[in-house]
KEKE-3310 file (N, C-alpha, C; in steps of 0.2 Angstrom, whole numbers, plus 5000, padded with zeros to 4 digits):
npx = (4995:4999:4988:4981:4991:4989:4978:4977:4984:4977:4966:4972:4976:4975:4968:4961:4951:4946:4939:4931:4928:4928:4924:4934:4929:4931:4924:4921:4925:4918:4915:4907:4907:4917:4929:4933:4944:4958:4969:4987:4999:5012:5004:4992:4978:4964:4947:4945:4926:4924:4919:4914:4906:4905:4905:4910:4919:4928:4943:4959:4970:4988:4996:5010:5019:5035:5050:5042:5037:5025:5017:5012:5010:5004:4991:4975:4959:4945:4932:4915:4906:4903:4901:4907:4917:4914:4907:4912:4928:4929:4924:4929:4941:4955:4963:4979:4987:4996:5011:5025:5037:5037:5034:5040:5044:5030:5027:5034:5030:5018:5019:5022:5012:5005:5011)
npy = (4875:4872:4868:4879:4888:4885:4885:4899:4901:4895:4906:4916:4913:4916:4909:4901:4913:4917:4905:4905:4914:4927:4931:4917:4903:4891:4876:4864:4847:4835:4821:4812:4806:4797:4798:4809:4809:4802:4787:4783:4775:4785:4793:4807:4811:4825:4831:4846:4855:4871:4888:4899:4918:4913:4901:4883:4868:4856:4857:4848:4842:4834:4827:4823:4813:4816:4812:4816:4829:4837:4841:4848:4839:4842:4852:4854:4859:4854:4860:4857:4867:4882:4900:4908:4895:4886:4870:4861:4863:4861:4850:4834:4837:4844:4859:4864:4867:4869:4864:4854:4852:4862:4874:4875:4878:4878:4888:4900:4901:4905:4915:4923:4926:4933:4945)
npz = (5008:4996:4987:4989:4983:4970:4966:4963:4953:4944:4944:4939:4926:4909:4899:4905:4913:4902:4899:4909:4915:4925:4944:4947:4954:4967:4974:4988:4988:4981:4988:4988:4974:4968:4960:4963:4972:4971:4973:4969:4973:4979:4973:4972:4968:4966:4962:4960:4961:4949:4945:4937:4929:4916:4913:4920:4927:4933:4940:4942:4952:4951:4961:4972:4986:4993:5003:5014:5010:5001:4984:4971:4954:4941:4938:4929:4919:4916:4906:4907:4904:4894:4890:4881:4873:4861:4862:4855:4855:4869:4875:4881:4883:4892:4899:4902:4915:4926:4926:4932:4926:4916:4920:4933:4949:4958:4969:4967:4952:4955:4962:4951:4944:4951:4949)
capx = (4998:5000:4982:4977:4994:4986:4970:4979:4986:4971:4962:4977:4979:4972:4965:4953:4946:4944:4934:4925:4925:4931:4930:4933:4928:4931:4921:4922:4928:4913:4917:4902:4910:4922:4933:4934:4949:4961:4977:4991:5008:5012:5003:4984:4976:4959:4944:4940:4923:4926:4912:4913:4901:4905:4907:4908:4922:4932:4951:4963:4976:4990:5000:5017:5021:5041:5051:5038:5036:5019:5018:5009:5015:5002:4985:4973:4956:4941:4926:4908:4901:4905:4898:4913:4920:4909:4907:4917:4935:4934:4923:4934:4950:4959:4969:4986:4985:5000:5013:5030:5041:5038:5035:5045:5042:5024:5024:5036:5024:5011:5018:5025:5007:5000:5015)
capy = (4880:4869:4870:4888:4891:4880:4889:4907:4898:4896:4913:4922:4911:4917:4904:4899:4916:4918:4901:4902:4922:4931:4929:4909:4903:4885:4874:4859:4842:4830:4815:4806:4804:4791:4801:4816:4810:4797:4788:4778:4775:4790:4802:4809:4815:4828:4835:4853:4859:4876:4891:4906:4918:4910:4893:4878:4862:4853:4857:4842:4841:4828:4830:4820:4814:4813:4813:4818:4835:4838:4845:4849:4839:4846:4854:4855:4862:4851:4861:4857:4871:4888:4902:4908:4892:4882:4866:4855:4865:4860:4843:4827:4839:4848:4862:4861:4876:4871:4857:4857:4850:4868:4880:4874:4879:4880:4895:4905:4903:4909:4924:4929:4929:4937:4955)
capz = (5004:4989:4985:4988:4976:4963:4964:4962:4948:4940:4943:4934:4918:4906:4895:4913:4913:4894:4898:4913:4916:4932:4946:4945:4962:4969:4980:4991:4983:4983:4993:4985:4969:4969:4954:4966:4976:4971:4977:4965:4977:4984:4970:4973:4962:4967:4957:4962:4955:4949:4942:4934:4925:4909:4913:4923:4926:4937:4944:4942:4952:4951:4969:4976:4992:4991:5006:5019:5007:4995:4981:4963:4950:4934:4936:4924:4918:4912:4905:4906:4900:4894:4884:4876:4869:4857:4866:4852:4856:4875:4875:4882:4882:4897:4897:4907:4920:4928:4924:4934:4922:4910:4923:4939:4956:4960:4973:4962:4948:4957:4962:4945:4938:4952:4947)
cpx = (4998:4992:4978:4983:4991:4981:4972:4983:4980:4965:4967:4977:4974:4966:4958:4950:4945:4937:4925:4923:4929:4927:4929:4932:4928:4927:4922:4924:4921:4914:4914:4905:4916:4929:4937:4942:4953:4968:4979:4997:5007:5009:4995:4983:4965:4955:4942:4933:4925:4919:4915:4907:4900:4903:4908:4914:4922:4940:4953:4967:4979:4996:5005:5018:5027:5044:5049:5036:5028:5020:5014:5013:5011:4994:4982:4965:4951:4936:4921:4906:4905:4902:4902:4916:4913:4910:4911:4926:4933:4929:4929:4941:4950:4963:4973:4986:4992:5005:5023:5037:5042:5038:5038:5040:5034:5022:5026:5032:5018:5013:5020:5020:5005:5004:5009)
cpy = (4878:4871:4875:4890:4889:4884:4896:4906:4899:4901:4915:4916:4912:4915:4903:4905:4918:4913:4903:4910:4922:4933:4921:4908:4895:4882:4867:4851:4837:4823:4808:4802:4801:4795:4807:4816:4802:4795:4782:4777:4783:4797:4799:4814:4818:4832:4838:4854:4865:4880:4898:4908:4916:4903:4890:4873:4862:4855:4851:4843:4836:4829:4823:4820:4811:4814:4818:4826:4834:4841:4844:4847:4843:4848:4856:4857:4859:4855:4859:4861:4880:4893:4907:4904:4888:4876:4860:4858:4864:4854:4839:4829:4843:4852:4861:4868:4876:4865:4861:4855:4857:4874:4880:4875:4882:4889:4901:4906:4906:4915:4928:4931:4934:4946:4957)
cpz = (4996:4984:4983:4983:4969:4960:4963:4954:4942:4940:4940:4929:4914:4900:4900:4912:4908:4893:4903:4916:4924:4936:4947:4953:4961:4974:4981:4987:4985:4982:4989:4979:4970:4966:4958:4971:4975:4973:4973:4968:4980:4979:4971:4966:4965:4961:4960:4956:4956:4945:4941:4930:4920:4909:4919:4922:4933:4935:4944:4945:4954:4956:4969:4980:4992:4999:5014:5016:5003:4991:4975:4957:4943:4939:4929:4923:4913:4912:4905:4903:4899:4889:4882:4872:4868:4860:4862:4853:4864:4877:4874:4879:4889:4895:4903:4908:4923:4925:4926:4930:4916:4916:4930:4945:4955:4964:4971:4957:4950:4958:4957:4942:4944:4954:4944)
residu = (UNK:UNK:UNK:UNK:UNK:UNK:UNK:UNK:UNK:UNK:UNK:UNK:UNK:UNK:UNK:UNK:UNK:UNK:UNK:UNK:UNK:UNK:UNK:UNK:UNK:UNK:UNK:UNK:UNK:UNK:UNK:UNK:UNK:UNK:UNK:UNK:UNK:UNK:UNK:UNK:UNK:UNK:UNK:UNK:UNK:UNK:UNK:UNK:UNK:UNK:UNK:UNK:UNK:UNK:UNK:UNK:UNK:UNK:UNK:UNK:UNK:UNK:UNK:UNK:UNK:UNK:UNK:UNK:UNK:UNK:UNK:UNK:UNK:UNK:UNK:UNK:UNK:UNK:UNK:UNK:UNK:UNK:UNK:UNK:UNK:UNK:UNK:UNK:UNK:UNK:UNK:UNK:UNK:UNK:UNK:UNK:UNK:UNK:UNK:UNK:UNK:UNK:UNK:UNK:UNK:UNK:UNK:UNK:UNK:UNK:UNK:UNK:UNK:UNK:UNK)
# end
């Protein structure tokens, strides 16, 4: 649940589909890449690829595992390619898609975007 929120997260923000175009579609985490799935103590950290008609990245999410609970601590939104943004405003920068420290509860924010 944590993950399907995050990604409903990121089809309604509207910066993501300014980048990468509607509708933003996710696909499987690639295993091969080392980067794609990380673990530091009890926080992970996964890259989704992500594709839209405009554009192209990777999904970040940075997850917690605290008293047998999971949860989404920030997600964020790495460009490769886009042809709406010129490539020197979203080279070697993220944007922050979700971040629970400003928008709080994960599940509730997703259902405020998707009123």
């Amino acid at each position: 649940p944590q993950i399907r929120s995050s990604l409903r997260v990121l089809r309604n923000h509207a910066g993501a589909q300014f980048i990468l175009g509607k509708p933003i579609k996710d696909f499987k985490i690639d295993l091969s890449d080392e980067n794609a799935k990380k673990v530091k103590g009890n926080e992970y950290f996964y890259k989704i690829p992500v594709k839209g008609p405009d554009g192209n990245g990777f999904y970040h999410l940075q997850t917690i595992v605290s008293d047998g609970s999971w949860s989404v601590l920030k997600s964020e939104l790495e460009v490769r390619e886009s042809k709406t943004l010129e490539e020197a405003k979203y080279k070697d920068k993220r944007l922050v898609i979700f971040d629970t420290e400003k928008h709080g509860d994960l599940h509730q924010y997703a259902e405020k975007l998707d009123e």
